[in-house]
Backbone as numpy.savetxt, mean C-alpha at the origin, in Angstrom:
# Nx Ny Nz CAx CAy CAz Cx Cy Cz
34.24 21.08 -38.66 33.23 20.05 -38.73 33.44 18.99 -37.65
34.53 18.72 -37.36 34.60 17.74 -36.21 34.66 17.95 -34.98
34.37 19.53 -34.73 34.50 19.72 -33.80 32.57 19.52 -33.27
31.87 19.98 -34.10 30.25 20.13 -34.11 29.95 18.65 -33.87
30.64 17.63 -34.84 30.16 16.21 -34.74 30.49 15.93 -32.78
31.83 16.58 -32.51 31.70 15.66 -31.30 31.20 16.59 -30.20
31.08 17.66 -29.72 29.84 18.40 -29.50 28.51 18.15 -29.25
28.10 17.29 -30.63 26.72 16.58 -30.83 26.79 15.41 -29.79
28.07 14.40 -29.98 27.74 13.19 -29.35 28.02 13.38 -27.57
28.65 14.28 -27.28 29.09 14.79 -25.80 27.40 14.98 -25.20
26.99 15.95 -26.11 25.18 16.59 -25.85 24.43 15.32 -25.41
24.65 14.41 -26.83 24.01 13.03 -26.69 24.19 12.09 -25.65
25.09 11.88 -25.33 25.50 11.08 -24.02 25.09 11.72 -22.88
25.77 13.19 -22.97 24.67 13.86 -21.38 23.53 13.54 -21.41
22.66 13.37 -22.27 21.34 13.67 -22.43 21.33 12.31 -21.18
21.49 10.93 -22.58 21.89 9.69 -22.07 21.57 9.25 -20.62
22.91 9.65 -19.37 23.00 9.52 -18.61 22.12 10.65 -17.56
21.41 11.46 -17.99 20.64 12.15 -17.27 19.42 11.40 -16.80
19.17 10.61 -18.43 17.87 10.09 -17.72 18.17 8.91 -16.95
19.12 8.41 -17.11 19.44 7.31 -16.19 19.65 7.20 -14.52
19.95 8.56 -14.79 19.87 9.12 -13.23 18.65 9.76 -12.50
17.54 9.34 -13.36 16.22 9.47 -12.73 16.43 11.10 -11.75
17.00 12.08 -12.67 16.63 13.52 -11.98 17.32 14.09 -10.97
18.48 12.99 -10.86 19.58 13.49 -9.78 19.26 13.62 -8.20
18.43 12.07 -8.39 18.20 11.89 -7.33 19.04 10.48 -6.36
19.65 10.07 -7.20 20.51 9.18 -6.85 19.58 7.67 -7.41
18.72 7.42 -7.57 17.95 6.55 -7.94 17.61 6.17 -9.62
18.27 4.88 -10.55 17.50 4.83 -11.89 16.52 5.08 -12.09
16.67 5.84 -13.39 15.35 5.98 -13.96 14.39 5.05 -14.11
12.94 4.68 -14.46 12.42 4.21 -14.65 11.87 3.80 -15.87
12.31 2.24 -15.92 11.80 2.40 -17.59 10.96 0.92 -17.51
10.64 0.69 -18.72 9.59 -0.45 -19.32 8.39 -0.57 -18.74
7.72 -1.28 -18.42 6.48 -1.51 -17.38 5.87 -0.04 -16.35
7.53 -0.35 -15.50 7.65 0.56 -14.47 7.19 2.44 -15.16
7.68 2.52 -15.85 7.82 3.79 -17.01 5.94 4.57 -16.87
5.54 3.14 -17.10 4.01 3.54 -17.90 2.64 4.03 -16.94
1.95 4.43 -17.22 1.19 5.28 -16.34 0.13 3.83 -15.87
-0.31 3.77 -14.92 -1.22 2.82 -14.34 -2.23 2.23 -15.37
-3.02 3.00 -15.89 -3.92 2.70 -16.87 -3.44 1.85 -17.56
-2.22 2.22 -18.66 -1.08 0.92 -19.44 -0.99 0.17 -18.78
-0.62 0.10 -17.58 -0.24 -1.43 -16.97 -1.23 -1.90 -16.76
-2.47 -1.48 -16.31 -3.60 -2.48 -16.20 -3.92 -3.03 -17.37
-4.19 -2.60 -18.42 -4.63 -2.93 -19.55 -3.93 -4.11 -20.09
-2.37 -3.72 -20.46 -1.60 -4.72 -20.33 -1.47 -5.96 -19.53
-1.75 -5.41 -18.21 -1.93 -7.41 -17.24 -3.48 -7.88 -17.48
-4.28 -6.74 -18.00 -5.35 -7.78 -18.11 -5.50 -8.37 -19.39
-5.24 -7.68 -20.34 -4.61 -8.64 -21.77 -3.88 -10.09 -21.13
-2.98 -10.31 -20.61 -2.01 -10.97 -20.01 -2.63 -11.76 -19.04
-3.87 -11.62 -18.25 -4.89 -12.00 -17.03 -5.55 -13.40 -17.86
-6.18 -12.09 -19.33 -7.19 -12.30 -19.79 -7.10 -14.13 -20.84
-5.43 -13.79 -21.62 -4.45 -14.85 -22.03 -4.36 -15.96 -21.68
-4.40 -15.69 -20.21 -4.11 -17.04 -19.30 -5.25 -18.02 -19.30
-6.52 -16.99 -18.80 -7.70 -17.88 -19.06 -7.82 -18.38 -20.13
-7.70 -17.87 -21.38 -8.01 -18.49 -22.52 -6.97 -20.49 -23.09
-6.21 -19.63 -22.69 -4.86 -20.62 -22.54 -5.01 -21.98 -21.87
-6.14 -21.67 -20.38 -6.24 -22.74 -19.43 -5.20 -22.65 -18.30
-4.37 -21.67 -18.27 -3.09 -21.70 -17.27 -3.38 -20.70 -15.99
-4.41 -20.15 -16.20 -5.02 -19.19 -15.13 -5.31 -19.99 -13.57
-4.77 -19.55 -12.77 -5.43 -20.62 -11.38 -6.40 -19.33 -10.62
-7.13 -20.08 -10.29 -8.29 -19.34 -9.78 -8.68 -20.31 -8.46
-8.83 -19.11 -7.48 -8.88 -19.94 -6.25 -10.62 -20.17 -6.13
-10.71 -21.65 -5.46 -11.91 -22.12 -4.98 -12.35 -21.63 -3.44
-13.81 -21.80 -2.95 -14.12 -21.40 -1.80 -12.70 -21.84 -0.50
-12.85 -23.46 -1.24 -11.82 -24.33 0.19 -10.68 -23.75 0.20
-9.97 -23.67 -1.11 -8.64 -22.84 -1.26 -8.62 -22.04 -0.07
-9.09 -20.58 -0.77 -9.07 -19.27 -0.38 -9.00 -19.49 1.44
-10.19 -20.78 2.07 -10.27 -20.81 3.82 -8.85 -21.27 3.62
-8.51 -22.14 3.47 -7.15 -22.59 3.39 -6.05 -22.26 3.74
-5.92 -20.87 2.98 -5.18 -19.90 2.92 -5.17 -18.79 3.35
-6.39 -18.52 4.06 -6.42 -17.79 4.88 -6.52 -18.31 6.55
-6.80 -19.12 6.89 -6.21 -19.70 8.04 -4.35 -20.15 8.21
-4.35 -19.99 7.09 -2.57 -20.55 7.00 -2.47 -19.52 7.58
-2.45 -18.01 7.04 -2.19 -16.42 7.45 -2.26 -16.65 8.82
-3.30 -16.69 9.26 -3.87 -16.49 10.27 -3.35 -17.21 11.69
-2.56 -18.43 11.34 -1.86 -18.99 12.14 -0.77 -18.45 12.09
-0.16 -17.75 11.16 1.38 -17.39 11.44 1.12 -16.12 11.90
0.37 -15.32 11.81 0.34 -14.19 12.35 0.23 -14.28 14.35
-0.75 -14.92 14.39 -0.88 -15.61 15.86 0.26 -16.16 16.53
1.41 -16.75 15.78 2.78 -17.13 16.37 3.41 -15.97 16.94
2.86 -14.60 16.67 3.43 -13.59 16.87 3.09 -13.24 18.18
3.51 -13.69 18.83 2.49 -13.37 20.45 3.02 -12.09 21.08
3.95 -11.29 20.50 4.37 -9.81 20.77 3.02 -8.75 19.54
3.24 -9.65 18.85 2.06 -8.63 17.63 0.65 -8.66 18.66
0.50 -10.29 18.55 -1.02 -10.42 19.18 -1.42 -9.43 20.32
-0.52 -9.76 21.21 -0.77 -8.52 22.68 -0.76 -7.28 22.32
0.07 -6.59 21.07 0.61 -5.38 20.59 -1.87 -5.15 20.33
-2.06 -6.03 19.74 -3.81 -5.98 19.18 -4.29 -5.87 20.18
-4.50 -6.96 20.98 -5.27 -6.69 22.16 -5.12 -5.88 22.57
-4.13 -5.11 23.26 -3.86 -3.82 23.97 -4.74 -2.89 23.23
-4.35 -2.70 22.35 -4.85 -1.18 21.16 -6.47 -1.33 21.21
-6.86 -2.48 21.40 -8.04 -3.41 21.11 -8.77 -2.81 22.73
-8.49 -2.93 23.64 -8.42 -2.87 24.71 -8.36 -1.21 25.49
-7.41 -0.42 25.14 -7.70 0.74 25.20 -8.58 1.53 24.44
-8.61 0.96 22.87 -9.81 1.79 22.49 -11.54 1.42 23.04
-11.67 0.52 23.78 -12.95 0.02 24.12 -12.99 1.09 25.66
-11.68 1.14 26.30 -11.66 1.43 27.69 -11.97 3.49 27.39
-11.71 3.76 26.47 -11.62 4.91 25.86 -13.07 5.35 25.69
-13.60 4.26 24.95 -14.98 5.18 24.53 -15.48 5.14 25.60
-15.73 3.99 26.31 -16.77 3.95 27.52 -16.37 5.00 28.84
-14.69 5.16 28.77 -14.70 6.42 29.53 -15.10 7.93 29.01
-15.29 8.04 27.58 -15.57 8.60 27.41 -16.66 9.29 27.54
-18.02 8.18 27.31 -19.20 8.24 27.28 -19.83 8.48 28.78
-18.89 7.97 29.25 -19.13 7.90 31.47 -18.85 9.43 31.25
-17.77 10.15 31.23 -17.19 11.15 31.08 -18.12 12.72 30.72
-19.07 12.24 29.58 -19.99 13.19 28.86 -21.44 13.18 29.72
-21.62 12.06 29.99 -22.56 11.35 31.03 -22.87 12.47 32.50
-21.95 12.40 33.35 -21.62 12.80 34.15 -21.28 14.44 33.91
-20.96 14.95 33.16 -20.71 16.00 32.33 -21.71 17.20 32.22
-22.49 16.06 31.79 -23.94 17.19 31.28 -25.26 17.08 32.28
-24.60 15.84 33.24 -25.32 15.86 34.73 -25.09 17.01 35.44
-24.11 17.44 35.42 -23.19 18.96 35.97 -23.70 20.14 35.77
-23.79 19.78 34.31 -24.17 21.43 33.63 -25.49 21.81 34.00
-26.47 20.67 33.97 -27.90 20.85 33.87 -28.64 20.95 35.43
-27.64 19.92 36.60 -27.71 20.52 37.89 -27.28 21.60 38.08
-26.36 22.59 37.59 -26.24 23.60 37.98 -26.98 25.03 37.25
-27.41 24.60 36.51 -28.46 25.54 35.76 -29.33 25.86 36.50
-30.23 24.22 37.36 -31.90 24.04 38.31 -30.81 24.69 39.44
-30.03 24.99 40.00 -30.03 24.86 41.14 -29.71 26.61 41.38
């Protein structure tokens, strides 16, 4: 008999630490919140969304806010003057792109169609 009891709890503890090891991937398992399929969690934060409003503790941004805060963004992103040029460039070749492209097809089917008449 004591040998079955501890048997049982050896089983039990593997079990245990299996799931903790999220599949032997080196990473914890996932549990509470994290655990639950999307649908649950929405439901749940909007219960929780929904709470707040009722409560009065909900902040909800105004028109001025929101410019506010999005010019804040918008200036720190611009400090980035390696990002900014990184835009323009990309910005810059894709414009230089189509129009060579379009020169390209242009000229193209000038070719085909002179050499058809001729």
């Amino acid at each position: 008999m004591a040998t079955s009891k501890e048997s049982g709890k050896s089983a039990g503890s593997s079990g245990g630490s299996a799931q903790k090891s999220g599949g032997g991937n080196g990473a914890p398992a996932k549990r509470g919140f994290a655990a639950m399929d999307q649908n649950q969690q929405r439901e749940i934060a909007s219960k929780g969304g929904q709470a707040a409003h009722q409560k009065g503790t909900a902040h909800e941004f105004d028109s001025e806010e929101a410019r506010r805060a999005g010019q804040k963004g918008g200036e720190a992103v611009s400090r980035n003057r390696a990002h900014m040029a990184d835009i323009g460039r990309k910005g810059g070749e894709s414009r230089q792109s189509a129009s060579r492209a379009a020169a390209a097809a242009s000229k193209a089917g000038g070719n085909r169609q002179g050499g058809k008449e001729s």
